[in-house]
N, CA, C and O of each residue as an XYZ file, in Angstrom:
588
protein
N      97.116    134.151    214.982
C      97.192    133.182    213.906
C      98.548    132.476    213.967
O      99.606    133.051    214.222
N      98.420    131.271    213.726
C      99.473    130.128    213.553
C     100.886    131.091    212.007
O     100.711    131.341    210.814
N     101.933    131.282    212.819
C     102.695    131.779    211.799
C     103.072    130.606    210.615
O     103.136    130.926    209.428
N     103.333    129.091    211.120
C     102.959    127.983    210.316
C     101.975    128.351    209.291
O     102.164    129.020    208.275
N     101.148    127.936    209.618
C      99.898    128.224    208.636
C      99.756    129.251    207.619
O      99.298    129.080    206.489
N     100.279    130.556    208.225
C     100.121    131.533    207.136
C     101.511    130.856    206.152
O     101.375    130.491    204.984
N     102.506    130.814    206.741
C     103.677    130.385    205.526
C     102.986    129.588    204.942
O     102.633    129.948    203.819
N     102.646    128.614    205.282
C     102.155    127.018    204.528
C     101.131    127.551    203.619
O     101.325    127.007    202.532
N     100.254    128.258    203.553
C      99.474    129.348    203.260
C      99.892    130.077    201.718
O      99.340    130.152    200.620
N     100.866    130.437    202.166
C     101.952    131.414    201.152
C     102.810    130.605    200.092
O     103.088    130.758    198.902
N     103.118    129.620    201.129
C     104.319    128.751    199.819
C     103.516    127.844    199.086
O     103.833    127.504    197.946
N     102.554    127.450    199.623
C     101.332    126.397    198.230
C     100.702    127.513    197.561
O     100.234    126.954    196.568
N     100.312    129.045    197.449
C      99.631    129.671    196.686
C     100.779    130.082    195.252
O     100.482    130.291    194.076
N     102.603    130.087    196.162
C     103.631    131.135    195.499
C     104.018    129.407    194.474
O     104.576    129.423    193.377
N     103.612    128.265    195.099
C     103.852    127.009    194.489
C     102.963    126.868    193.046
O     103.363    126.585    191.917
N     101.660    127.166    193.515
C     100.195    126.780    192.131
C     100.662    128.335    191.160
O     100.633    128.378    189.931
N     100.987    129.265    191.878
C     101.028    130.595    190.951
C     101.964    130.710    189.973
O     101.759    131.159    188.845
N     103.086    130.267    190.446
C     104.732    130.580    190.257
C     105.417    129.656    189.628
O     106.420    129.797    188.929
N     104.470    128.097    190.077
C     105.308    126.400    189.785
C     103.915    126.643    188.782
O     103.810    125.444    189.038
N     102.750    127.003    187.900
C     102.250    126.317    187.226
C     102.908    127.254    185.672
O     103.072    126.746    184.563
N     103.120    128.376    185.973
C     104.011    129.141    185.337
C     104.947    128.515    184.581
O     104.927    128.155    183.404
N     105.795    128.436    185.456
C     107.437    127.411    185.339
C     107.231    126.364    184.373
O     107.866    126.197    183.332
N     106.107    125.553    184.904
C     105.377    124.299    183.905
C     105.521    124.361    182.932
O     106.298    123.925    182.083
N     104.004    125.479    183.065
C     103.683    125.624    181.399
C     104.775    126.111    180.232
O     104.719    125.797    179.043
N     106.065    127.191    181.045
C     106.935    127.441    180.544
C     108.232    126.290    179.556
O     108.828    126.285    178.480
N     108.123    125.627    180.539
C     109.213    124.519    180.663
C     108.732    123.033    179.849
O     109.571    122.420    179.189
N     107.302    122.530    179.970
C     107.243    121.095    179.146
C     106.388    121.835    177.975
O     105.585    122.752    177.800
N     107.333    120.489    177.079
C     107.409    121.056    175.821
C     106.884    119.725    174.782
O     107.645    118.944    174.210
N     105.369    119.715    174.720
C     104.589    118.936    174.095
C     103.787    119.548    173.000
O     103.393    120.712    173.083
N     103.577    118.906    172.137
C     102.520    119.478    170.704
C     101.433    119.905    171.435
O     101.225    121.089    171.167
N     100.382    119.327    172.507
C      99.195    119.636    173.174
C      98.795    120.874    173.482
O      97.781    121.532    173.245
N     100.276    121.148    174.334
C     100.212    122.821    174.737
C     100.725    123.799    173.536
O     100.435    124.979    173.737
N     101.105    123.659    172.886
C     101.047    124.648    171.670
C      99.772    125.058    171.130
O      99.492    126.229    170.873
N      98.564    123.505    170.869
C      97.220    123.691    170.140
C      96.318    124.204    171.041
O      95.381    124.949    170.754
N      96.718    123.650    172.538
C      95.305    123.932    173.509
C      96.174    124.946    174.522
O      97.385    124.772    174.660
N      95.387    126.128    175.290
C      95.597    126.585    176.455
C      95.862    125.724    177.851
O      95.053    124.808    178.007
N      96.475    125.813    178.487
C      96.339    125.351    179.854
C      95.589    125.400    180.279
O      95.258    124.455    180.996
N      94.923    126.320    180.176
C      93.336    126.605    180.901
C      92.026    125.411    180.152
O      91.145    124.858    180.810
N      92.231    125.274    178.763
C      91.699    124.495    178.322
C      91.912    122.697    178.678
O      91.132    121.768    178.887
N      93.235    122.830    178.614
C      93.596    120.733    179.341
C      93.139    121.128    180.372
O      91.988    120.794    180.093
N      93.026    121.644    181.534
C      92.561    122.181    183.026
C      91.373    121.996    183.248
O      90.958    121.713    184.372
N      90.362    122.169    181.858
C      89.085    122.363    181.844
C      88.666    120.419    181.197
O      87.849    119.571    181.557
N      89.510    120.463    180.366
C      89.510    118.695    180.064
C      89.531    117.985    181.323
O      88.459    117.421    181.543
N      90.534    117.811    182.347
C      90.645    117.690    183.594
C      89.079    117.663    184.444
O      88.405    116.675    184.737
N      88.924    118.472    184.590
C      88.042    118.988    185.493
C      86.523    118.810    184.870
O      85.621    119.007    185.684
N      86.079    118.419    183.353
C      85.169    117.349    182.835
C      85.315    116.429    183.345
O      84.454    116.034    184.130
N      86.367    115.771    183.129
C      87.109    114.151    182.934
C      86.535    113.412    184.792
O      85.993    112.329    185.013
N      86.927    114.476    185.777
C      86.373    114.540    187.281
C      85.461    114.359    187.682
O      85.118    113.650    188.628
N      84.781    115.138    186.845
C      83.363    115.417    187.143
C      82.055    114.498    186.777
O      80.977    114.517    187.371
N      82.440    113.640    185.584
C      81.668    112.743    184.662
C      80.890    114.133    183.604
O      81.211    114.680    182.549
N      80.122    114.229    184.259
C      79.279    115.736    183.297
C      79.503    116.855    184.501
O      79.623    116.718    185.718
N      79.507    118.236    183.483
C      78.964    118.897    184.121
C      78.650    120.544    183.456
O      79.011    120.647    182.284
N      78.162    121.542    183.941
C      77.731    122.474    183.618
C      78.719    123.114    183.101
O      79.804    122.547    183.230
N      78.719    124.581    182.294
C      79.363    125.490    182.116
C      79.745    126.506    183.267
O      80.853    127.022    183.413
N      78.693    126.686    184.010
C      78.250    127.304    185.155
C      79.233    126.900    186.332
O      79.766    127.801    186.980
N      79.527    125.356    186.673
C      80.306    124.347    187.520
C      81.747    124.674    186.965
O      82.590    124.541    187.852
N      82.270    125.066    185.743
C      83.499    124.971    185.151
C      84.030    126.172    185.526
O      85.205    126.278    185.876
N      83.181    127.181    185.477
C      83.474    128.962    185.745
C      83.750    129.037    187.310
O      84.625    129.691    187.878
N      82.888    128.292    187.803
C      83.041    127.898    189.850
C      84.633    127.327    189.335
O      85.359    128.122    188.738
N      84.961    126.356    189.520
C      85.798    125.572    189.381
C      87.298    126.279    189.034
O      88.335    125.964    189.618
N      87.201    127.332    187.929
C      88.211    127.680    187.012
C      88.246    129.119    187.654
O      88.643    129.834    186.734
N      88.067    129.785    188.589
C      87.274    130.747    189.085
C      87.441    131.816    187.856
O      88.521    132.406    187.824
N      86.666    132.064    187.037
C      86.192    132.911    185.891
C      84.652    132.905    185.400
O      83.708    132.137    185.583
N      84.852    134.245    184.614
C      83.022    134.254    184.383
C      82.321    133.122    182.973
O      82.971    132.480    182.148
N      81.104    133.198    183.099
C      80.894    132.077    182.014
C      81.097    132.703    180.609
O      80.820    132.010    179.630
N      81.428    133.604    180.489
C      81.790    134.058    178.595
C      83.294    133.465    178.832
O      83.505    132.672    177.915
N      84.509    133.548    179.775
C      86.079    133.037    179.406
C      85.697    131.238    179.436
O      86.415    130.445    178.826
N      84.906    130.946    179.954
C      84.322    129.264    179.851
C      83.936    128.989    177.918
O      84.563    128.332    177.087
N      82.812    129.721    177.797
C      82.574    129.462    176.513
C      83.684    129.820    175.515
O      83.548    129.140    174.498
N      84.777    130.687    175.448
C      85.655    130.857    174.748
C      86.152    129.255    174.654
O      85.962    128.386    173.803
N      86.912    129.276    175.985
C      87.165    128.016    176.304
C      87.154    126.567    175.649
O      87.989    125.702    175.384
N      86.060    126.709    175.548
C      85.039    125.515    175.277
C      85.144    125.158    173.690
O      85.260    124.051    173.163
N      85.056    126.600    173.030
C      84.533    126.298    171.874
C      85.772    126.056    170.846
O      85.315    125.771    169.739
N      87.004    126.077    170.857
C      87.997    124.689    170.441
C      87.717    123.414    171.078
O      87.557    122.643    170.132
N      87.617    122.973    171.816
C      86.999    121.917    172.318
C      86.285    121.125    171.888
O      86.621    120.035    171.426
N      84.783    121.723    172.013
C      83.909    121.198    171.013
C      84.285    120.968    169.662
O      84.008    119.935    169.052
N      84.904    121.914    169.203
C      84.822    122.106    167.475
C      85.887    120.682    167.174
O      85.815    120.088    166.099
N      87.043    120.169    168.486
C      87.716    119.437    167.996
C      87.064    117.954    168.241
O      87.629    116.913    167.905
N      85.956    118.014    168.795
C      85.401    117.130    169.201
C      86.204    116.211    170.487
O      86.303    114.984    170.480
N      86.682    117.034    171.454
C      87.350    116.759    172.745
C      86.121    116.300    173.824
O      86.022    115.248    174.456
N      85.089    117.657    173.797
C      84.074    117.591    174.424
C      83.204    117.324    174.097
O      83.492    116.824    173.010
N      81.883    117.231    174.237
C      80.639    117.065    173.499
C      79.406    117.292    174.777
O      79.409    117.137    175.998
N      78.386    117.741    173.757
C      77.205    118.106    175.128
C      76.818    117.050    175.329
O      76.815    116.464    174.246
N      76.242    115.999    176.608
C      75.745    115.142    177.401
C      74.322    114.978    177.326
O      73.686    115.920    177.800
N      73.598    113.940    176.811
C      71.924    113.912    177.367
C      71.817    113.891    178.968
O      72.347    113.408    179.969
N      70.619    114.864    178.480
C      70.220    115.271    179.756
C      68.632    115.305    180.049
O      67.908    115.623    179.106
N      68.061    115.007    181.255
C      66.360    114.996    181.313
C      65.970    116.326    181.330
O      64.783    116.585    181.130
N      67.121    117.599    181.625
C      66.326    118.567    181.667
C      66.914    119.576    180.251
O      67.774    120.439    180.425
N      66.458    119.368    179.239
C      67.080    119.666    178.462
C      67.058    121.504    178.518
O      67.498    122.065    177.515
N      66.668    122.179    179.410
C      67.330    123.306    179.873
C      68.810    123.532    180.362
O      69.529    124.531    180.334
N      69.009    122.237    180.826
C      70.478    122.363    181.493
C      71.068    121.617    180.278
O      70.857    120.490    179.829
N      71.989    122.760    179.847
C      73.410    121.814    179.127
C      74.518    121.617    179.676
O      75.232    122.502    180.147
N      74.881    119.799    179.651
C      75.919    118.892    179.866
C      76.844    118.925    179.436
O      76.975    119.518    178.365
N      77.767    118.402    179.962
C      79.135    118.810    178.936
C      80.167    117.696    179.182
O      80.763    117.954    180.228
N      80.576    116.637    178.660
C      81.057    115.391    178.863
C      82.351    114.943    177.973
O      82.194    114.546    176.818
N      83.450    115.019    178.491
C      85.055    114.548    177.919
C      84.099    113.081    176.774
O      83.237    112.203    176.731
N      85.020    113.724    176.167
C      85.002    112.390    174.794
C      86.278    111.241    174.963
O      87.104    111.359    175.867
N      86.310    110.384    174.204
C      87.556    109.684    174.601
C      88.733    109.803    173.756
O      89.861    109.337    173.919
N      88.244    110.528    172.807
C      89.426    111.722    171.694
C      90.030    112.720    173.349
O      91.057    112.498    173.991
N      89.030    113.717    173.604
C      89.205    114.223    174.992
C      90.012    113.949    175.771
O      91.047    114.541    176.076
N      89.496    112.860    176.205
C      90.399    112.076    177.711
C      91.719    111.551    177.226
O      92.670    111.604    178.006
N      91.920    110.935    175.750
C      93.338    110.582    175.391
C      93.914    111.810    175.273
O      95.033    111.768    175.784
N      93.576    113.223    174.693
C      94.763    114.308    174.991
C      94.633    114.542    176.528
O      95.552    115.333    176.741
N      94.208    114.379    177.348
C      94.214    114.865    178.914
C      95.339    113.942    179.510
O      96.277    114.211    180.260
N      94.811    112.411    178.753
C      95.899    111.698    179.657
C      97.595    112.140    178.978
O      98.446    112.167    179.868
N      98.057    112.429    177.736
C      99.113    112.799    177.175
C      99.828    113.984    177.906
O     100.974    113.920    178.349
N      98.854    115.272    177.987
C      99.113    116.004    178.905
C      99.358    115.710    180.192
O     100.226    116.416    180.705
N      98.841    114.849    180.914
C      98.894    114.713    182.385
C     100.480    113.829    182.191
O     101.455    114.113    182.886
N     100.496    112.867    181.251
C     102.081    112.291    181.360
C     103.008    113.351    180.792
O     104.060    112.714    180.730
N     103.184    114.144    180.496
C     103.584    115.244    179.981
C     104.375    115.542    181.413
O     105.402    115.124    181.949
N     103.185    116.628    181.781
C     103.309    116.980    183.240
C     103.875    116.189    184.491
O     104.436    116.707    185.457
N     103.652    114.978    184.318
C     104.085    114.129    185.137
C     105.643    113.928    185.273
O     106.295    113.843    186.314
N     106.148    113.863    183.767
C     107.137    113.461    183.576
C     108.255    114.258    183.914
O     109.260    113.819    184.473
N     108.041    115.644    183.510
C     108.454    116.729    183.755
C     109.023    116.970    185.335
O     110.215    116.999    185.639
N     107.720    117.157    186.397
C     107.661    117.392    187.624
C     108.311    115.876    188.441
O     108.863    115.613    189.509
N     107.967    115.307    187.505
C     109.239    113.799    188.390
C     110.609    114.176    188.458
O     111.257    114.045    189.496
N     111.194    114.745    187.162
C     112.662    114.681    187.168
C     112.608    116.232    187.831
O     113.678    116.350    188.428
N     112.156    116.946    187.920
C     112.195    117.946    188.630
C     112.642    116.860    190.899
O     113.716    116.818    191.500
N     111.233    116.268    191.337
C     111.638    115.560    192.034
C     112.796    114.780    192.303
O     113.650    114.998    193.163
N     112.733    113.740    191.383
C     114.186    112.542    191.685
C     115.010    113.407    192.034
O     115.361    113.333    193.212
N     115.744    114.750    191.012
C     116.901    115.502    191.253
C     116.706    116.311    192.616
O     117.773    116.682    193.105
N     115.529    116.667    193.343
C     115.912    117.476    194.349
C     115.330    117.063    195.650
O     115.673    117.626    196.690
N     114.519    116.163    195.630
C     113.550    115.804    196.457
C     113.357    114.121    197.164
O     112.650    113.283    196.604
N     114.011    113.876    198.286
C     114.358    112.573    198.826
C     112.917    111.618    198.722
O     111.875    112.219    198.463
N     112.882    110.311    198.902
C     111.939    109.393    198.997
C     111.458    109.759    200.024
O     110.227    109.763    200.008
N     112.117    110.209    201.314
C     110.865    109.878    202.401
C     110.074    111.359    202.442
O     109.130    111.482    203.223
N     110.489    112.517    201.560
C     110.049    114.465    201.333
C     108.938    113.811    200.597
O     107.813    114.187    200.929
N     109.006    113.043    199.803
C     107.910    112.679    198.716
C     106.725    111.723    199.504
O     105.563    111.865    199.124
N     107.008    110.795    200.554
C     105.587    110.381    201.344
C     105.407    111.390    201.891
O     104.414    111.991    201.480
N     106.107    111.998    202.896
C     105.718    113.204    203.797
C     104.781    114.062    202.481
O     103.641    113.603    202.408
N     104.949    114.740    201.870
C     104.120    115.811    200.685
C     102.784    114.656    200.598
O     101.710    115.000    201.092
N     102.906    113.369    199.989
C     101.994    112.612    199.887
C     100.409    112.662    201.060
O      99.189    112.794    200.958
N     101.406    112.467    202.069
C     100.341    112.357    203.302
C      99.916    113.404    203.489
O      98.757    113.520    203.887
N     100.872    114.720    203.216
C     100.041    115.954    204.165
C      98.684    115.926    203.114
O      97.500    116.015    203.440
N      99.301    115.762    201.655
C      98.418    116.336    200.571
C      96.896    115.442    200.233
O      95.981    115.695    199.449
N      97.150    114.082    201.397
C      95.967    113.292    200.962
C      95.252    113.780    202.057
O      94.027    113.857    201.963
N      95.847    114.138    203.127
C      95.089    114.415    204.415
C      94.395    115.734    204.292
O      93.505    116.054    205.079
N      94.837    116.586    203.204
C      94.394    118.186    203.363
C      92.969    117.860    202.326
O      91.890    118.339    202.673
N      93.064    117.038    201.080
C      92.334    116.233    200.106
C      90.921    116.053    201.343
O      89.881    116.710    201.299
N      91.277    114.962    202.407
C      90.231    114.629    202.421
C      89.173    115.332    203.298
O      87.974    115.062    203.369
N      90.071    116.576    204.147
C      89.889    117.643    204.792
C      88.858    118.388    203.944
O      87.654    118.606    204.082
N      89.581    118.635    203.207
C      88.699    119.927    202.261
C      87.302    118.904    202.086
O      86.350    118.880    202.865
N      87.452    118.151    200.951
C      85.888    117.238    201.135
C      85.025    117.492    201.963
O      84.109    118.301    201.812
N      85.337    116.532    203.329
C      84.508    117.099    204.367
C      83.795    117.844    204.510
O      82.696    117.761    205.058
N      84.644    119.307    203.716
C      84.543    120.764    204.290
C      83.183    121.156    203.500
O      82.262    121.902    203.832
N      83.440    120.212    202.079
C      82.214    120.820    201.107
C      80.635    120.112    201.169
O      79.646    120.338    200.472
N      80.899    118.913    202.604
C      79.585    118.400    202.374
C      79.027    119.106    203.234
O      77.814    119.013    203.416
């Protein structure tokens, strides 16, 4: 095995594990006080999706579908989410509201803002295309991977 690879491997898992930590630790918005991370995460990952299952969110979030419905059900109740028509009304939908998507986007500038000045201060213009490219190229890699 490529000793590359396993590092590269190691420092994006010790990055999502360790840097989402740090995050959540560090920006300091009303959003994340009311909602879990796991919950804007799950706003997110509606917002992606257009609709989608409970079932798709638990794939996604890798957890079982009872920590989904916990999840969920501030959500709903705040009217963030809402269930989706659907033709098979066996399957329930699950579709960002635009109450929803305006706290997702607050959060995401939140986050943004945060992890920028984290950047500017440590991280040169041309570290930031280089990260760009590897990260659109691994993006469109993985895709591929799932059709």
């Amino acid at each position: 095995m490529d000793k590359r690879i396993k590092e590269a491997v190691d420092l994006f898992t010790d990055v999502m594990i360790y840097g989402t930590e740090r995050v959540i630790k560090k920006v300091d918005h009303p959003l994340w006080n009311e909602y879990s991370p796991e919950q804007m995460q799950m706003l997110k990952f509606i917002y992606k999706e257009g609709t989608v299952t409970s079932s798709r969110l638990a794939v996604l979030q890798g957890v079982n579908k009872s920590a989904i419905s916990n999840r969920l059900k501030k959500l709903l109740q705040d009217e963030l989410v809402q269930i989706a028509e659907s033709k098979d009304k066996r399957q329930k939908l699950l579709e960002i509201t635009d109450e929803g998507e305006a706290k997702m986007r607050q959060s995401d500038a939140a986050l943004t803002a945060y992890i920028e000045k984290l950047m500017l201060e440590q991280v040169e213009d041309e570290e930031i295309d280089q990260f760009l490219h590897i990260f659109r190229k691994l993006k469109d890699i993985l895709i591929i991977d799932e059709v």
